[in-house]
Kinemage of the C-alpha trace (Angstrom):
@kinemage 1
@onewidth
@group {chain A} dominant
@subgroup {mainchain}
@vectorlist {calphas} color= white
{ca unk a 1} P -16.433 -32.405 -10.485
{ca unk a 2} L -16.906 -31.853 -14.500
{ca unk a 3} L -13.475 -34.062 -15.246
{ca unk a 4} L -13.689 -36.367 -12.775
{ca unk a 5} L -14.256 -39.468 -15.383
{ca unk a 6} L -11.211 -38.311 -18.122
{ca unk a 7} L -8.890 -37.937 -14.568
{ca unk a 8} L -9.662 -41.226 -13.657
{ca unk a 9} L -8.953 -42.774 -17.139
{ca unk a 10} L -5.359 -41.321 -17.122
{ca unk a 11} L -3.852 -42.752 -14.131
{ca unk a 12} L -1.291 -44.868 -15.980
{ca unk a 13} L 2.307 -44.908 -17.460
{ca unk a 14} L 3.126 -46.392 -20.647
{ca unk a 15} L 6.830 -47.232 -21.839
{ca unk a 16} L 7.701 -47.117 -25.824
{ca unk a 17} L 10.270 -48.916 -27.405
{ca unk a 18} L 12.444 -46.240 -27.825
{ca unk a 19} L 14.008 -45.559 -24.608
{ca unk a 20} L 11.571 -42.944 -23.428
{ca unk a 21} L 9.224 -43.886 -20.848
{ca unk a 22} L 6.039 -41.930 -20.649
{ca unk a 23} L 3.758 -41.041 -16.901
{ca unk a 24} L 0.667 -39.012 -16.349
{ca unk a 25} L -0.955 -38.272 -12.990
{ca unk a 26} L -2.313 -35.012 -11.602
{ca unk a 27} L -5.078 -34.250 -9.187
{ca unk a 28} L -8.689 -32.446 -8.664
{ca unk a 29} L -9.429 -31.098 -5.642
{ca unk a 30} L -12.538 -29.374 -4.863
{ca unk a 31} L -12.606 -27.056 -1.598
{ca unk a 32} L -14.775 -24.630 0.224
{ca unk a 33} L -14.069 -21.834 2.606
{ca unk a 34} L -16.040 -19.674 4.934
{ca unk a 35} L -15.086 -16.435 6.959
{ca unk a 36} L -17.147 -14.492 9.077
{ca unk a 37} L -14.553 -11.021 9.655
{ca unk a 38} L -12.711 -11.698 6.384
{ca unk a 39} L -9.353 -9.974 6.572
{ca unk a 40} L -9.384 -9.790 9.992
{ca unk a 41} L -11.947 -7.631 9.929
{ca unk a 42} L -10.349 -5.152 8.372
{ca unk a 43} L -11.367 -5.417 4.109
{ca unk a 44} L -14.776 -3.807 2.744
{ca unk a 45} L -16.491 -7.109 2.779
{ca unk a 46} L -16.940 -8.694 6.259
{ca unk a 47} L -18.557 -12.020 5.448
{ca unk a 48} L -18.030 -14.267 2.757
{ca unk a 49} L -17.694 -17.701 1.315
{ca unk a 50} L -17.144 -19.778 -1.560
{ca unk a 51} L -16.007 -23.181 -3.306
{ca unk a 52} L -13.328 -23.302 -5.563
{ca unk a 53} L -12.024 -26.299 -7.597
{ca unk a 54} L -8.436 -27.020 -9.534
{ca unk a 55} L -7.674 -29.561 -11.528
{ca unk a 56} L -3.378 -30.366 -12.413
{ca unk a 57} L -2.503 -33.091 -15.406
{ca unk a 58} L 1.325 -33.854 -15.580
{ca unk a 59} L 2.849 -35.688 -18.590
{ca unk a 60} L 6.519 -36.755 -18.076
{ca unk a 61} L 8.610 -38.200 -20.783
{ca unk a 62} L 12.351 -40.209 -19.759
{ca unk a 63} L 15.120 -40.944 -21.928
{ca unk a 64} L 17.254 -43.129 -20.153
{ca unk a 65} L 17.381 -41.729 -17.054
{ca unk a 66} L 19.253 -39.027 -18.709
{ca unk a 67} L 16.807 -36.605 -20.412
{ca unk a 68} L 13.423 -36.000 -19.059
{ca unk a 69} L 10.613 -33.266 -20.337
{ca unk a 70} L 7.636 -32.325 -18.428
{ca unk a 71} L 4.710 -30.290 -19.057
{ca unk a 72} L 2.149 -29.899 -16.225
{ca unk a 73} L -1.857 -28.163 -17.256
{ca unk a 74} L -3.647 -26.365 -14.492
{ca unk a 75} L -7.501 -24.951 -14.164
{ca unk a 76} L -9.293 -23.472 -11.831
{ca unk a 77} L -12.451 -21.683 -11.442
{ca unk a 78} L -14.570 -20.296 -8.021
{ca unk a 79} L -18.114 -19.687 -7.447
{ca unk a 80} L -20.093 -17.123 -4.558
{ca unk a 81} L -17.253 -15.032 -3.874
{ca unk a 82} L -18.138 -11.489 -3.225
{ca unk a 83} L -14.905 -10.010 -2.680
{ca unk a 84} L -12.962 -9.184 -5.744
{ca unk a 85} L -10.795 -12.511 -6.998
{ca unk a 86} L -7.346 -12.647 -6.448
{ca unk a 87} L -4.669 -13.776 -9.427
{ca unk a 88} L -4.607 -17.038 -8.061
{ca unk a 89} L -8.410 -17.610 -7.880
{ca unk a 90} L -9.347 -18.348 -11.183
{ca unk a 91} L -7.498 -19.611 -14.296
{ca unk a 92} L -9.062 -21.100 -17.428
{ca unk a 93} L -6.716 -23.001 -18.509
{ca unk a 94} L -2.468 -22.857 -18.649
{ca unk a 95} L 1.143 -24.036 -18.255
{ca unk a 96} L 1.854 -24.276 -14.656
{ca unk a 97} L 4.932 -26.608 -15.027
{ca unk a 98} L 6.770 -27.297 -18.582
{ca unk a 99} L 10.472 -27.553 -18.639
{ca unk a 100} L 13.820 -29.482 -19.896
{ca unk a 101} L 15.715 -31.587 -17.370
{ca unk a 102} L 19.237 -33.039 -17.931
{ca unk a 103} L 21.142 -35.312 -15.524
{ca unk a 104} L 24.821 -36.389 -15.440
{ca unk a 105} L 26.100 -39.357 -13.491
{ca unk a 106} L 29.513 -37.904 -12.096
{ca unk a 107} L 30.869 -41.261 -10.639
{ca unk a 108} L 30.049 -43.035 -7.067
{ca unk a 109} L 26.865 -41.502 -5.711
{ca unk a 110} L 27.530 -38.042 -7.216
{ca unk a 111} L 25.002 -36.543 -9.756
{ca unk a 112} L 24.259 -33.363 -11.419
{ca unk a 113} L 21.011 -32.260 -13.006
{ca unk a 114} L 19.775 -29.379 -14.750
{ca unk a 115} L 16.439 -27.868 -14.695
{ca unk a 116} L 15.170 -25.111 -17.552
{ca unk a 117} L 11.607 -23.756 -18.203
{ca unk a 118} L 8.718 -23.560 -15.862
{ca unk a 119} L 8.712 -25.175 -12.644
{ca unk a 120} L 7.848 -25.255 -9.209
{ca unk a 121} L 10.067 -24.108 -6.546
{ca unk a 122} L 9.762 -25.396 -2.530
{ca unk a 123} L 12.250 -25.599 -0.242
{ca unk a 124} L 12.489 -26.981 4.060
{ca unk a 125} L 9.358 -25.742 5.392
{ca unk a 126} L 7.470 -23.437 2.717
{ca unk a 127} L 8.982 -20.426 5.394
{ca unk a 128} L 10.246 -18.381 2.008
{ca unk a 129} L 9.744 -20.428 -0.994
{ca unk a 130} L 6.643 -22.819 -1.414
{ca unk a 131} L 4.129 -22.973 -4.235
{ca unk a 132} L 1.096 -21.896 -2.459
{ca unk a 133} L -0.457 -24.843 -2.230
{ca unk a 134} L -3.749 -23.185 0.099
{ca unk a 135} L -4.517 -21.058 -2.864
{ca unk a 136} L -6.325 -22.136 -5.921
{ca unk a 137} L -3.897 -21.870 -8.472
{ca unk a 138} L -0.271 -22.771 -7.065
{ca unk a 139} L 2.373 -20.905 -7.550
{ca unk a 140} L 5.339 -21.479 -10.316
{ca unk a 141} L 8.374 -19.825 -11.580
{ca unk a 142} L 10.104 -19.453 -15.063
{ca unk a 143} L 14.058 -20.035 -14.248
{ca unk a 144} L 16.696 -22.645 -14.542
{ca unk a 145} L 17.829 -24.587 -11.648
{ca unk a 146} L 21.391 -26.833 -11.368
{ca unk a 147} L 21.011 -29.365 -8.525
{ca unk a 148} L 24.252 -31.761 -7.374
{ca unk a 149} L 23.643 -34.448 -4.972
{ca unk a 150} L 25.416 -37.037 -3.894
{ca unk a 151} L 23.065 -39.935 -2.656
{ca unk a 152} L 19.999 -39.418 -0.955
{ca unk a 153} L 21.268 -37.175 1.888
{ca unk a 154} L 23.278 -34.017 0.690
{ca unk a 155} L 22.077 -31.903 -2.572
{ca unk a 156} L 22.973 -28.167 -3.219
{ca unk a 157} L 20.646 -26.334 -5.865
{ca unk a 158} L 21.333 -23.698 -7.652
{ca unk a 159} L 18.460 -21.344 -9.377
{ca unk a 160} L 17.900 -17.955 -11.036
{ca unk a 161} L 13.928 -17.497 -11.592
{ca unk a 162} L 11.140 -15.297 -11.900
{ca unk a 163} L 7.222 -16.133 -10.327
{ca unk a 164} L 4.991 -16.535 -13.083
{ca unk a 165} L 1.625 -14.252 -12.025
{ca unk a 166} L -1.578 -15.839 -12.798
{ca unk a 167} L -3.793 -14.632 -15.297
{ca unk a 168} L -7.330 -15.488 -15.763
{ca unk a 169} L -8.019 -16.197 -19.689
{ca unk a 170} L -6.173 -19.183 -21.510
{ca unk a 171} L -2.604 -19.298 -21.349
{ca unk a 172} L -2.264 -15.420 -20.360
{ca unk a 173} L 0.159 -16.539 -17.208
{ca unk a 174} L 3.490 -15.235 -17.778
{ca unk a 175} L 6.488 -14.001 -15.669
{ca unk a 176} L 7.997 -10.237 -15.614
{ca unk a 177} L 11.597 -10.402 -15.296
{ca unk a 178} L 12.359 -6.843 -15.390
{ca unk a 179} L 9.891 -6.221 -12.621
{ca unk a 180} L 10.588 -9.545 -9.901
{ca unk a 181} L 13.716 -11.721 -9.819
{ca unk a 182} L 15.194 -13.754 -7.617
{ca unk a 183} L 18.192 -15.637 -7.300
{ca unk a 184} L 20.018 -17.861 -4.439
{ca unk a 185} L 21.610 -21.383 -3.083
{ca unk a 186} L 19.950 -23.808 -1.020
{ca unk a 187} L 22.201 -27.087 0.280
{ca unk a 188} L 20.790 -29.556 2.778
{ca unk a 189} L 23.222 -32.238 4.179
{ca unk a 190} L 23.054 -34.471 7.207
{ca unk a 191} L 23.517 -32.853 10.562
{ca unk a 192} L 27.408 -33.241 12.177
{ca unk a 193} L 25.159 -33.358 16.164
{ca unk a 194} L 22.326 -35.885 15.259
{ca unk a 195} L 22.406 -39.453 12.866
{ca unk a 196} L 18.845 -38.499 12.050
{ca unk a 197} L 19.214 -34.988 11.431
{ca unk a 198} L 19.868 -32.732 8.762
{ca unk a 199} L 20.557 -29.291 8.300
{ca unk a 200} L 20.065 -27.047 5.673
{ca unk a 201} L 21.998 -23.366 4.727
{ca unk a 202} L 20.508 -21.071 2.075
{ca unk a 203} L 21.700 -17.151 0.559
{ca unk a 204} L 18.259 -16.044 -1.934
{ca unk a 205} L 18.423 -12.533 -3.074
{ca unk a 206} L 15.678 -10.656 -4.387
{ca unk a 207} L 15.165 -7.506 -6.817
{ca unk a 208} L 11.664 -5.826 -7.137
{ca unk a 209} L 11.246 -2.873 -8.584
{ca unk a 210} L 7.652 -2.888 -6.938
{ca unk a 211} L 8.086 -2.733 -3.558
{ca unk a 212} L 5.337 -2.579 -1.059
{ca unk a 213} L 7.933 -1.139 1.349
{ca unk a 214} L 8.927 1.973 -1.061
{ca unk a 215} L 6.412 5.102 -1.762
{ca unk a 216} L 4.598 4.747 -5.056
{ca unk a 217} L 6.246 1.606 -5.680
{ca unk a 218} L 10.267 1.422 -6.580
{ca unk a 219} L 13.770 -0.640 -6.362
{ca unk a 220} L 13.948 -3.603 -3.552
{ca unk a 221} L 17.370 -5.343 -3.394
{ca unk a 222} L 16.952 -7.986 -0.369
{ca unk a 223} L 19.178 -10.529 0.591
{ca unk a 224} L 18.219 -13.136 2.593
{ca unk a 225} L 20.970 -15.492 4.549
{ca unk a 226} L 19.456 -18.907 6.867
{ca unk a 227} L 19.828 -22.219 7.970
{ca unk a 228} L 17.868 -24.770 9.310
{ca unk a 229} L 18.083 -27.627 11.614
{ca unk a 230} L 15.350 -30.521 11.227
{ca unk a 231} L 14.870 -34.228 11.621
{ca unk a 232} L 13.072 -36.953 10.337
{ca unk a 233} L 13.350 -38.923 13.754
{ca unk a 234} L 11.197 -40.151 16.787
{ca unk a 235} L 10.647 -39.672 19.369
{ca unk a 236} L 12.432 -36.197 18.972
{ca unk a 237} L 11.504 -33.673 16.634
{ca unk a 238} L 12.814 -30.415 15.660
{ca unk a 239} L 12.323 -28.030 12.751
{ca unk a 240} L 14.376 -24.618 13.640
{ca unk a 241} L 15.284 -22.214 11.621
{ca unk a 242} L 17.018 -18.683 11.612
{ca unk a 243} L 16.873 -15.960 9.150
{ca unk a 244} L 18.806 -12.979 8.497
{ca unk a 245} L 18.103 -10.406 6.175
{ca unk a 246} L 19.875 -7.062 4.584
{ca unk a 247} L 19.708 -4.807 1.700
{ca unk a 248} L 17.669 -1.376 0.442
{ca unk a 249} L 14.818 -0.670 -0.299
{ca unk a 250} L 13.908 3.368 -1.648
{ca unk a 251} L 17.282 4.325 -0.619
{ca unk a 252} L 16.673 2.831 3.128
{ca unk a 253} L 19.057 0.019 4.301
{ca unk a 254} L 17.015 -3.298 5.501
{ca unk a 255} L 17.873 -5.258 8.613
{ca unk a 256} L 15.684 -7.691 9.203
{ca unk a 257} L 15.227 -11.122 10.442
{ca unk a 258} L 13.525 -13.891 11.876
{ca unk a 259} L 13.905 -16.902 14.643
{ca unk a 260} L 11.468 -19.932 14.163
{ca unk a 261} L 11.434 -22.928 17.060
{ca unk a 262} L 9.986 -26.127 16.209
{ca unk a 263} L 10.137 -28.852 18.711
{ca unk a 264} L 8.240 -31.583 20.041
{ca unk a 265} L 7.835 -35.554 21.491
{ca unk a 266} L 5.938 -38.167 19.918
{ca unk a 267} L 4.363 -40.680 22.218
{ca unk a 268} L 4.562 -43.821 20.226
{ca unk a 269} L 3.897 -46.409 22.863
{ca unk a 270} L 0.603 -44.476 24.145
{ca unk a 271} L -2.763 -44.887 22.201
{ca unk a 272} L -3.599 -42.712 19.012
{ca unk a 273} L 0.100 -41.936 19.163
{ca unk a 274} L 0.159 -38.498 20.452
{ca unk a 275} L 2.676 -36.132 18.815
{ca unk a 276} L 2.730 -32.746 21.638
{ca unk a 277} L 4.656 -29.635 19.664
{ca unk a 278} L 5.829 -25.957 20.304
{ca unk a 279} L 6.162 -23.568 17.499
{ca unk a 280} L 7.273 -20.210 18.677
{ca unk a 281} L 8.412 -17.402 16.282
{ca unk a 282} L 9.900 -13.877 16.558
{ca unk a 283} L 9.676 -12.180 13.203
{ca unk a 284} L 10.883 -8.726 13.139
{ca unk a 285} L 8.971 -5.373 12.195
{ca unk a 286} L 9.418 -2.013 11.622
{ca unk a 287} L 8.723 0.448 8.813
{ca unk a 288} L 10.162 4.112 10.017
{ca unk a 289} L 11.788 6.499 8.308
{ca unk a 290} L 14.803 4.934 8.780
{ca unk a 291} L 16.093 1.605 8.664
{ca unk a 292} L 13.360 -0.939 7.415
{ca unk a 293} L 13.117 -3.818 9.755
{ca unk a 294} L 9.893 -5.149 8.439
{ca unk a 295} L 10.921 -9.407 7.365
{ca unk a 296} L 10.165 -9.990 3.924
{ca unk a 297} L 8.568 -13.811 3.678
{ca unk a 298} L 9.566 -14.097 0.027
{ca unk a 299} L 7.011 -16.906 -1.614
{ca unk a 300} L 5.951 -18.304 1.800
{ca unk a 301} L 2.941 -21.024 2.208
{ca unk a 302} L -0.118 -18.730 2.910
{ca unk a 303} L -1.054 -21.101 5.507
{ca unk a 304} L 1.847 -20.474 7.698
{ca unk a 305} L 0.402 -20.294 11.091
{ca unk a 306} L -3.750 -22.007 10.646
{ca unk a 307} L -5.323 -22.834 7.527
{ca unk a 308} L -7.445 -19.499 8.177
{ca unk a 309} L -3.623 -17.882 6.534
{ca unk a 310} L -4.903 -14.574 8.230
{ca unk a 311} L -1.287 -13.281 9.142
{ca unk a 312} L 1.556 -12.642 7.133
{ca unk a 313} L 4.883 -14.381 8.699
{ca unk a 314} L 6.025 -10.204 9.404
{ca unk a 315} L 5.709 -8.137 12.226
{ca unk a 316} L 4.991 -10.556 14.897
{ca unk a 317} L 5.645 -12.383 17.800
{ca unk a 318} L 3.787 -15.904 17.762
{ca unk a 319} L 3.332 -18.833 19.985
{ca unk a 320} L 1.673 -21.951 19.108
{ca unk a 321} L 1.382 -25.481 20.842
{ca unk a 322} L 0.543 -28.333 18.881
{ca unk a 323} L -1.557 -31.514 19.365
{ca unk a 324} L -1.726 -34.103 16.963
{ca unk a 325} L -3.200 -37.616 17.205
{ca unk a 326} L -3.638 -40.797 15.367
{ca unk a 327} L -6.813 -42.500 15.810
{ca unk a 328} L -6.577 -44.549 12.760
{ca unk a 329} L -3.525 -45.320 10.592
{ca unk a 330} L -5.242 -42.714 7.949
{ca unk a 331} L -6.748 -40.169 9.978
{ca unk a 332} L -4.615 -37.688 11.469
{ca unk a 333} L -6.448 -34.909 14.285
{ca unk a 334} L -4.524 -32.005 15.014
{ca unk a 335} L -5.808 -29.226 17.861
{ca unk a 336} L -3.757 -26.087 18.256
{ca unk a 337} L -3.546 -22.417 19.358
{ca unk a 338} L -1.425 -19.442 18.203
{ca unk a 339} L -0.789 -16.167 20.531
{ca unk a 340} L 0.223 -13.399 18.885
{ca unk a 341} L 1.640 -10.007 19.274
{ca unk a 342} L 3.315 -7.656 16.843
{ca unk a 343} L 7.366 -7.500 17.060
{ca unk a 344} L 6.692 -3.349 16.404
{ca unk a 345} L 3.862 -1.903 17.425
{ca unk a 346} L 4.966 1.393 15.191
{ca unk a 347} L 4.854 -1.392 11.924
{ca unk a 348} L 1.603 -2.354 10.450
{ca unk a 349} L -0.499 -5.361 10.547
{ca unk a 350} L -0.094 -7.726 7.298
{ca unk a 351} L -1.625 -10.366 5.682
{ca unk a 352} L -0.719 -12.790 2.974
{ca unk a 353} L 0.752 -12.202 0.355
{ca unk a 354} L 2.743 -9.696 1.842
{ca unk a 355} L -0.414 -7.032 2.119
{ca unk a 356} L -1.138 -3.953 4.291
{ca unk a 357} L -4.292 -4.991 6.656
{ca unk a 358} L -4.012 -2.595 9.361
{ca unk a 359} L -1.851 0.801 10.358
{ca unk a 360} L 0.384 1.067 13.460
{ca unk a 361} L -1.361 0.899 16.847
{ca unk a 362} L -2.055 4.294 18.156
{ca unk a 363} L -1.175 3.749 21.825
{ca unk a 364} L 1.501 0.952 21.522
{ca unk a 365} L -0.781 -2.358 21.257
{ca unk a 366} L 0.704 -5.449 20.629
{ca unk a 367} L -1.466 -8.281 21.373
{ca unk a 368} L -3.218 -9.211 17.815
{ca unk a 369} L -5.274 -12.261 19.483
{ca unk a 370} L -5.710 -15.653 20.270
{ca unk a 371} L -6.944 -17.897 17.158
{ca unk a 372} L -8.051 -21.618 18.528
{ca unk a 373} L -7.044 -24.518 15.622
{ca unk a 374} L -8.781 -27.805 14.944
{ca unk a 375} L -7.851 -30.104 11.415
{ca unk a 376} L -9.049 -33.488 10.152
{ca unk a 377} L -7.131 -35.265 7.575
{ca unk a 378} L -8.457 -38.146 6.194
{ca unk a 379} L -6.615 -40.288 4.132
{ca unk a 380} L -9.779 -42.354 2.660
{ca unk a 381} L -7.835 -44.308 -0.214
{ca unk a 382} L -3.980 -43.595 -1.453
{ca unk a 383} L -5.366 -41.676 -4.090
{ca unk a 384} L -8.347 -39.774 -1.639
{ca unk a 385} L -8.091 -37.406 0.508
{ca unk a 386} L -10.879 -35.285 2.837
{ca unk a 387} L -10.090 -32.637 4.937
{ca unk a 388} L -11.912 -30.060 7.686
{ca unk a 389} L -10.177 -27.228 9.486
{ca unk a 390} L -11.635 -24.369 11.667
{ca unk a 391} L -10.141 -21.703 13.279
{ca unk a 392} L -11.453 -18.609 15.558
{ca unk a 393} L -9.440 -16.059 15.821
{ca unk a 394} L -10.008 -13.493 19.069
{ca unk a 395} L -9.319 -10.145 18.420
{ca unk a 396} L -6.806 -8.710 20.703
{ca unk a 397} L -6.451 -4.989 21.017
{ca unk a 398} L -3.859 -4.111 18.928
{ca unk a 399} L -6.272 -5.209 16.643
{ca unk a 400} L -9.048 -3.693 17.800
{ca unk a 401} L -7.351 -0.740 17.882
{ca unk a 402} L -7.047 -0.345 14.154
{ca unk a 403} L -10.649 -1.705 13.270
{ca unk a 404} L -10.117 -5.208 13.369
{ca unk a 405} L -12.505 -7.962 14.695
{ca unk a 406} L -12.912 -11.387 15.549
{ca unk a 407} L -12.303 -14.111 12.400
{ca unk a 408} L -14.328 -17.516 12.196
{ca unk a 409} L -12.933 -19.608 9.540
{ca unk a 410} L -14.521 -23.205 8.168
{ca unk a 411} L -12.355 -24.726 5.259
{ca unk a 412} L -13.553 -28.164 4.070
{ca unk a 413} L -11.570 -30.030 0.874
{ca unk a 414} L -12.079 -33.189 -1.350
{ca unk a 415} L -8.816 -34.136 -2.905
{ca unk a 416} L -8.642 -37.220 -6.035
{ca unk a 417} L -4.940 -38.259 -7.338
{ca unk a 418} L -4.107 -40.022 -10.025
């Protein structure tokens, strides 16, 4: 890793005598990734692999508690990838955070702070805002954001912002307001049913006027309306959350929406402290001639089902027990397996972010496949992290039907902070 030394020399914080405190940290992490059926099968190139490495330095300066400025560098490069590079594959150098923040202590517990510039946006579970943190380069937005929170258990944000598309020269990213906006309220407070619960209610609207879902590209007005119940709690947990969306799109109306279970029990008197989960989703599709039922994931984590990130959260029925164990207090072993079928078998198959893979199945299909899951997380040192994950993916024949094939996926990652 070609910065590895000058990381490791700025792990430190120094304070001036002027009321402003100075930090800097950031991270390098180098990873490498290997499909055999890339795009489930479905893209020009059917094998492929390659190694791509990042590397994030963050300078904060605070006045006070008050006042605090940030500004947050970001590279990234990859090497032996034969399919063409995506925006966030490769970036020679830019801004990926730099912003203004302003805080006002508003008596008792209550605060409000203000957020302006570039920043990174991720809210409950990555299902419709995260900063794509599989990718290469993550994912920020230019916007202003107005938080209030009173203690450490309710907060309500406010934001108006734009993503900021990645570019591959030296500072070339930028964001495109009159193209993609997006606006909305997200408040999370503690749940009225359960002392170690919380819930969380949300409105985000979006205008693009580049729609996949319109001919030749055109106007998207989508508003999107959840909550979500979670915990932080053994041996109980939960992370559940419903989604309703509305709006037009090309002159069609949009009804769309999503249901996502989360619930499982965590063993903590048996060895290796077993944790046994069951994800299920039902994500709606359908993209007639009429009204457009297809769910919109927003700026969703492309991992959102495996690490493989072969599906797009749209379109789909899924099902997907969960193992995890604990054979050391820093290694964490997780084995899993999604089913999945399409919600419309008339809709198409997509993949992150939000992509056209496959057409509708031409004798009703729905069963997309099976993928098997395996991770290893190991937490080496505070600061080091290694990780493994493989998944196969079994082509079922509503992907078959449109050309697709099996997927074997092998993702292995060295991560340094500082």
């Amino acid at each position: 890793m070609r910065w590895a030394g000058f990381i490791l020399l700025m792990g430190c914080s120094v304070v001036s005598g002027q009321g402003w405190e100075w930090s800097f940290s950031g991270h390098a992490r180098t990873m490498g990734e290997s499909y055999r059926g890339l795009d489930l099968g479905l893209g020009e190139i059917e094998d492929d692999a390659w190694v791509h490495q990042r590397v994030q330095l963050m300078a904060t300066g605070e006045w006070e508690e008050r006042w605090l400025i940030a500004a947050e560098l970001t590279w990234g490069d990859m090497w032996g990838r034969e399919s063409p590079l995506g925006p966030p594959d490769q970036d020679e150098g830019d801004w990926l955070q730099v912003y203004g923040q302003r805080t006002w202590e508003l008596g008792g517990e209550d605060e409000v702070e203000m957020r302006v510039g570039r920043q990174t946006l991720y809210y409950g579970s990555g299902r419709l805002l995260a900063s794509r943190e599989g990718a290469n380069q993550r994912l920020s937005h230019d916007g202003v954001r107005v938080s209030w929170q009173r203690g450490e258990e309710m907060r309500v944000d406010g934001f108006v912002a734009s993503p900021v598309e990645t570019g591959p020269g030296v500072f070339d990213n930028e964001s495109h307001q009159k193209e993609v906006m997006f606006w909305g309220v997200y408040a999370v407070m503690p749940s009225p049913l359960d002392k170690q619960g919380f819930v969380d209610g949300y409105y985000i609207g979006l205008r693009d006027e580049g729609s996949i879902f319109v001919e030749d590209g055109g106007r998207e007005l989508r508003h999107t309306v959840g909550t979500r119940w979670w915990n932080e709690g053994v041996p109980w947990v939960y992370n559940t959350e419903l989604i309703f969306q509305f709006g037009e799109a090309g002159g069609r109306e949009i009804l769309a929406g999503a249901a996502s279970l989360g619930v499982g029990y965590v063993l903590e008197d048996v060895r290796w402290r077993p944790t046994l989960m069951l994800r299920a989703d039902a994500i709606s599709g359908g993209d007639d001639e009429g009204t457009l039922h297809t769910f919109h994931p927003l700026f969703q984590a492309n991992n959102y089902f495996n690490e493989g990130g072969f599906i797009s959260p749209s379109n789909l029925y899924n099902v997907n027990p969960v193992l995890t164990l604990k054979p050391h207090e820093r290694v964490t072993v997780s084995f899993g397996v999604n089913f999945q079928w399409r919600f419309s078998a008339e809709d198409d198959v997509y993949g992150p972010p939000l992509q056209r893979l496959g057409g509708p199945a031409p004798d009703g299909e729905r069963y997309l496949g099976t993928a098997l899951n395996a991770a290893v997380i190991w937490q080496v040192r505070e600061s080091v992290e290694l990780a493994l994950g493989y998944t196969h993916h079994e082509a079922g024949r509503s992907l078959v039907a449109v050309g697709g094939d099996d997927v074997e996926y092998f993702q292995a990652s060295f991560r340094v902070a500082f």
